[in-house]
C-alpha positions as CSV (number, residue, x, y, z in Angstrom):
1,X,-54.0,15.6,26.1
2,X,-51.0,17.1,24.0
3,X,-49.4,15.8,20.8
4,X,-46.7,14.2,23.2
5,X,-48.7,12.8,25.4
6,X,-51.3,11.5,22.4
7,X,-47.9,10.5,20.5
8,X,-47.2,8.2,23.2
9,X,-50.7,6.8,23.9
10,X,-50.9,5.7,20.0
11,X,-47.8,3.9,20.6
12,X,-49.0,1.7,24.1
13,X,-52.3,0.9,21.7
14,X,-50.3,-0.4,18.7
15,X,-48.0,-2.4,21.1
16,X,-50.8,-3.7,23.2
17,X,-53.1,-4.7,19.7
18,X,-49.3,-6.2,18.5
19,X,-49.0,-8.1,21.7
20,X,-52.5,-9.8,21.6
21,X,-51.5,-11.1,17.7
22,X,-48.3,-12.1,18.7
23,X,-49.3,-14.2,21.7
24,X,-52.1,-15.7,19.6
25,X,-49.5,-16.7,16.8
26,X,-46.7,-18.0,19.0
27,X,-49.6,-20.4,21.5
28,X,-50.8,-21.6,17.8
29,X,-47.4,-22.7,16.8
30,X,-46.2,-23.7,20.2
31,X,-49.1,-26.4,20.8
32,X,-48.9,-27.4,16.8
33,X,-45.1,-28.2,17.0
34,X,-45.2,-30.2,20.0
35,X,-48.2,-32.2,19.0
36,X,-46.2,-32.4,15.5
37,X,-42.7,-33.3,17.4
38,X,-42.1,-30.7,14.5
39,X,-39.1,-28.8,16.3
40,X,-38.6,-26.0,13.7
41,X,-42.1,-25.2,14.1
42,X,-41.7,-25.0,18.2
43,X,-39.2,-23.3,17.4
44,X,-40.5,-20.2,15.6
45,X,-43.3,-20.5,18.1
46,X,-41.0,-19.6,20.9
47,X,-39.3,-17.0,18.5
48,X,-42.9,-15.4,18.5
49,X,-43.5,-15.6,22.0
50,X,-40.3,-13.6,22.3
51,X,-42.0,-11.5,20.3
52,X,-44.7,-10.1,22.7
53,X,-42.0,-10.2,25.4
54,X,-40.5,-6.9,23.3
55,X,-43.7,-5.9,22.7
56,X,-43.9,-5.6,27.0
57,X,-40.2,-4.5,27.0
58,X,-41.5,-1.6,24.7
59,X,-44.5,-0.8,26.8
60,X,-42.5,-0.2,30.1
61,X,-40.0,1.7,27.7
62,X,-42.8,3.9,26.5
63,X,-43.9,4.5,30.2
64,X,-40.8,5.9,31.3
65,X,-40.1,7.7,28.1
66,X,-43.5,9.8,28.2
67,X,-42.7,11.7,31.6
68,X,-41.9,15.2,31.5
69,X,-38.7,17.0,32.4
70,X,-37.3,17.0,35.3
71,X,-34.6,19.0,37.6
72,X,-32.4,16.0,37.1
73,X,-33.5,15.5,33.2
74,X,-33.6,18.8,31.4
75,X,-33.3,17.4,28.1
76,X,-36.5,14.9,28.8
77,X,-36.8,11.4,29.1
78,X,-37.5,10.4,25.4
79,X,-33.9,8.2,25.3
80,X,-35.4,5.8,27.5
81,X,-37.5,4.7,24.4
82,X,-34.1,3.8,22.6
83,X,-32.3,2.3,25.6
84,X,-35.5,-0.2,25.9
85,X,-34.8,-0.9,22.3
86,X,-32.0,-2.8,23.3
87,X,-33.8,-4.9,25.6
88,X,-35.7,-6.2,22.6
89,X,-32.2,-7.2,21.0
90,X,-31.3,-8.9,24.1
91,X,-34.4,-10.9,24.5
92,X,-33.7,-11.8,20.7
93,X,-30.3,-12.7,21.9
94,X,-31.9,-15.1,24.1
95,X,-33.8,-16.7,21.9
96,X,-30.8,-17.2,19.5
97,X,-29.1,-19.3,21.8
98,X,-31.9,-21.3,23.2
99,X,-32.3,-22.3,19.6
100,X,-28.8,-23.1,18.5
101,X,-28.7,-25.5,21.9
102,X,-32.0,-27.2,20.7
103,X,-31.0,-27.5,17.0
104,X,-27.5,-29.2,17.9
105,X,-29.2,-31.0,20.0
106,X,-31.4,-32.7,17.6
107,X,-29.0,-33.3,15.4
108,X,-27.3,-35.6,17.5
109,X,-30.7,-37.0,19.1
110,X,-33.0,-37.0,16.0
111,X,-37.2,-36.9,16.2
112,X,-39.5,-37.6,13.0
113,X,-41.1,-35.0,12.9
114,X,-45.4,-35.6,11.7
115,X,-45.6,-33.1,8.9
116,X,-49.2,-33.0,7.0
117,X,-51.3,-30.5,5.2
118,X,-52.4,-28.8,9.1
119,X,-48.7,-28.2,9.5
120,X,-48.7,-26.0,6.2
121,X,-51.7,-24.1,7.1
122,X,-50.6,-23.1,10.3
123,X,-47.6,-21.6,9.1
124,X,-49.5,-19.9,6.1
125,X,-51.8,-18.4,8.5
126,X,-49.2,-17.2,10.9
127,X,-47.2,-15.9,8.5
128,X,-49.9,-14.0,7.1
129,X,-50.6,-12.7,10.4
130,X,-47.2,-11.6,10.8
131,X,-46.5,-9.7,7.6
132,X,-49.9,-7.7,8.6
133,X,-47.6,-7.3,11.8
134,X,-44.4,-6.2,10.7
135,X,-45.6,-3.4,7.5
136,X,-48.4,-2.2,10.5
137,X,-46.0,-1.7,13.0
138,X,-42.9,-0.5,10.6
139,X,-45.4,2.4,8.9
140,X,-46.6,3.7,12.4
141,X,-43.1,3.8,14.1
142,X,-42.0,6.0,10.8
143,X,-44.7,8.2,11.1
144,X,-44.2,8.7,14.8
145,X,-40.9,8.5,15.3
146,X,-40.4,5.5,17.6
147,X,-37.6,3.6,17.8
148,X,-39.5,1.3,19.7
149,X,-42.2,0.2,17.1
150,X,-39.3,0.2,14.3
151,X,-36.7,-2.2,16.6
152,X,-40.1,-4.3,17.3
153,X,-40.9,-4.4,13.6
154,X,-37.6,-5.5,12.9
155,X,-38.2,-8.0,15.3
156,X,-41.6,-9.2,13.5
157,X,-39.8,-9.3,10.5
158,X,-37.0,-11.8,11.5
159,X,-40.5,-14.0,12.3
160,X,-41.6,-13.6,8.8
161,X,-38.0,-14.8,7.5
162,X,-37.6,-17.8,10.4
163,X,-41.4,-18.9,9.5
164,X,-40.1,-18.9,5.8
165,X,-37.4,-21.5,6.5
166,X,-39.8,-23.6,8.6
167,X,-42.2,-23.6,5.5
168,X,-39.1,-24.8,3.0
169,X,-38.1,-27.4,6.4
170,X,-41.1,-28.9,6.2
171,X,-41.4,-29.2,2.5
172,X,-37.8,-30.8,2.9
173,X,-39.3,-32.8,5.3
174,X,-42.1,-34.1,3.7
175,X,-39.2,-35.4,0.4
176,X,-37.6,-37.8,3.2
177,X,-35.1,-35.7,4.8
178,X,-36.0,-34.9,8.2
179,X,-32.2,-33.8,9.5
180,X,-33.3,-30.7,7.7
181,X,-35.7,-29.6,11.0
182,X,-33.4,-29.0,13.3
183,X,-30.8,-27.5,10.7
184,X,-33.5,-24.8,10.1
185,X,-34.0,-24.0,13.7
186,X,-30.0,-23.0,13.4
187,X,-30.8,-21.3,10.2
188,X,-33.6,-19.4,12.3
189,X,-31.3,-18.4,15.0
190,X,-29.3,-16.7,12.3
191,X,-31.6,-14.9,11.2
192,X,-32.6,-13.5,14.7
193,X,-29.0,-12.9,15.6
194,X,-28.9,-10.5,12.5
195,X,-32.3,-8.5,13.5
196,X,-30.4,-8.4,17.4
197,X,-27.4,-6.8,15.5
198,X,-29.1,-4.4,13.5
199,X,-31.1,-3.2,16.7
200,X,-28.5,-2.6,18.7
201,X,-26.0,-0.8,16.1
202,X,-29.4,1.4,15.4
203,X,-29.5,2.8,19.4
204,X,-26.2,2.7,20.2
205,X,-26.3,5.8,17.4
206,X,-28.5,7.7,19.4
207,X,-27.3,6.7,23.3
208,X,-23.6,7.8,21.7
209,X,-24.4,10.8,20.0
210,X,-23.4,10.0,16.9
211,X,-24.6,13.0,14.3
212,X,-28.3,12.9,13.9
213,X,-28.4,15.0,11.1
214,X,-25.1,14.5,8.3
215,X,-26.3,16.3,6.1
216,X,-26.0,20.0,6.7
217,X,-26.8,21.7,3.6
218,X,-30.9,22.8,5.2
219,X,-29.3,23.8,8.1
220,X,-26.9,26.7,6.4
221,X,-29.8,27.6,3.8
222,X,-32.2,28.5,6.9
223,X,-29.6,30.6,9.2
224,X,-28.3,32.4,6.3
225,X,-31.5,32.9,5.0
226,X,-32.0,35.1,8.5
227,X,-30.7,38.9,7.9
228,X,-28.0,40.1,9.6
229,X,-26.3,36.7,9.2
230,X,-22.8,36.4,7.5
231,X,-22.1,32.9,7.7
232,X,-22.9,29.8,9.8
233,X,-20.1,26.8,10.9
234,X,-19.2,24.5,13.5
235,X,-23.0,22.2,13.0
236,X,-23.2,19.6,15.5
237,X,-26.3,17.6,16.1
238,X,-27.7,14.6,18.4
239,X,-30.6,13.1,19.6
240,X,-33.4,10.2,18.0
241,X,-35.1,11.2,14.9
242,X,-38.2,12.8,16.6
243,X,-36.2,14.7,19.5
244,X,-32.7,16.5,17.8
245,X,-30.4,18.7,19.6
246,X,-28.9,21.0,17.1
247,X,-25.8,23.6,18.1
248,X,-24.1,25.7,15.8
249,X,-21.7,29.1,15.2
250,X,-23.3,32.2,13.5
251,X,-21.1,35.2,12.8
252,X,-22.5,38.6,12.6
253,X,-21.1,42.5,11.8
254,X,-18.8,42.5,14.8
255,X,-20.4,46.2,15.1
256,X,-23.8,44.8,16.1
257,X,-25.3,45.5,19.4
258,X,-25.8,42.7,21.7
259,X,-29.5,43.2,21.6
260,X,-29.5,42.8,17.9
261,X,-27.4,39.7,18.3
262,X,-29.9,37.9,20.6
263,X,-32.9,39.1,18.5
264,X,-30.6,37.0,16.0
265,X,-30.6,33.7,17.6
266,X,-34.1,33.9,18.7
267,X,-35.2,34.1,14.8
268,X,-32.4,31.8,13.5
269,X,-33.9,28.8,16.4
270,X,-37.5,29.7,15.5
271,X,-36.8,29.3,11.4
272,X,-34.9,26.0,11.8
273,X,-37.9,24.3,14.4
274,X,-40.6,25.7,11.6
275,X,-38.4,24.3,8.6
276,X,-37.2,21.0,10.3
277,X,-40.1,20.1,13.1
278,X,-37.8,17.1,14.0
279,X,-35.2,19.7,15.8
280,X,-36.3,20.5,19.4
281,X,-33.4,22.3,21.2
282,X,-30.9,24.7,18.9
283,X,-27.9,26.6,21.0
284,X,-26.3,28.9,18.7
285,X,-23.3,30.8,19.6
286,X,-22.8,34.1,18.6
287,X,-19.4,35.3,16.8
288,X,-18.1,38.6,15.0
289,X,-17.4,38.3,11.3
290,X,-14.1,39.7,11.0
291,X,-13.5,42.3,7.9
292,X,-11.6,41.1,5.1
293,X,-8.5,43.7,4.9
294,X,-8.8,45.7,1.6
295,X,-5.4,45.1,-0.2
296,X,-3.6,49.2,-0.3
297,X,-3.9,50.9,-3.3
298,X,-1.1,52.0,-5.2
């Protein structure tokens, strides 16, 4: 198996382990908050179940992601990882409004909610769980790159902060003011609206090319540090943090053979992938460094 190929497996066995916690936690508070006519808790239940629907999102993402190159995908099909990304924000989308329709409408048709000591527990334990969840899932997608495991960890995190407000609703609750549940569940879809947001404005970098690396400053210290190179210019880059296209314009002597020139690039491209592994593709155009005219003497 190669690192890729390894990369990707690690990633459909965090998701998978992810999916069977998240499940777990969202049929707990599901089953709880109808029995408990407790709607902030159903409703962070269903916010978890949305939960392992990314986490299933992120699996067929990973799928498509891990195939090769193709004729009609040179540059690989890593992007597909990010573009599923955004299916995670639309699911969280979906949960938003499902949750702003059933907080309105218990405002205006009120339940008393049954809030007791097994109501606390439940969300102590599932929010336990879920912290375990989100620092898991946030450390792994670092280490490997994936924007799939960091989207879905923002997505367990927005769980942590909705089961937080359910926790202070039902404290609320439990003083005597139970219009307070349903105003959480709005609070709640607030809070996943934001994680949605962050999401998509996070792979809409990538899928648009924005610059994937701004700062340059490596870049020039590692071509110039090649000999024969007079300066470098014109730095563009692209790509997700683990898969970075990188062009750029090196001038040499404008004396220098062509065979020197190409000897060049090979050991500028093979200096920058050693000192930056995140860069997998450098195109560097070749250009002669003009003489600076000596001023006439007198």
């Amino acid at each position: 198996m190669t690192s890729k190929d390894s990369r990707y497996g690690e990633i459909r066995k965090i998701l998978l382990l992810i999916l069977v916690l998240n499940w777990s936690v969202a049929l707990v508070k599901i089953i709880f908050g109808l029995c408990s006519r407790t709607s902030s808790i159903t409703a962070d239940g269903f916010h978890s179940l949305s939960d392992g629907a990314s986490n299933i999102i992120g699996l067929i993402g990973i799928t498509f992601a891990a195939q090769p190159k193709d004729l009609d995908h040179p540059y690989g099909h890593k992007k597909y990882e990010t573009l599923f990304s955004l299916g995670i924000a639309a699911a969280l989308f979906l949960v938003c409004f499902n949750l702003v329709r059933e907080g309105i409408h218990r405002i205006y048709h009120p339940v008393i909610p049954e809030v007791g000591l097994k109501s606390f527990l439940v969300m102590l334990m599932t929010l336990g769980i879920n912290l375990w969840v989100a620092r898991y899932e946030a450390k792994k997608g670092k280490v490997l790159g994936s924007d799939i495991l960091l989207s879905d960890a923002m997505h367990t995190k927005a769980d942590i902060f909705t089961s937080l407000s359910v926790i202070i609703a039902l404290v609320v609750i439990r003083l005597g003011y139970p219009i307070l549940d349903p105003i959480a569940t709005l609070l709640i879809s607030l809070f996943i609206a934001h994680a949605a947001v962050v999401i998509i404005k996070n792979s809409s970098r990538v899928l648009v090319d924005s610059a994937a690396i701004i700062d340059t400053e490596k870049i020039v210290d590692i071509v110039l540090s090649v000999k024969g190179v007079k300066t470098c210019h014109k730095i563009r880059s692209r790509g997700r943090p683990d898969d970075i296209h990188l062009d750029l314009h090196v001038q040499v002597a404008p004396e220098m053979h062509i065979d020197r020139a190409h000897k060049i690039c090979y050991s500028i491209e093979e200096a920058i992938k050693k000192g930056m592994p995140e860069v997998t593709d450098v195109l560097i155009h070749i250009e002669p460094k003009e003489k600076t005219p000596t001023a006439p003497s007198e």
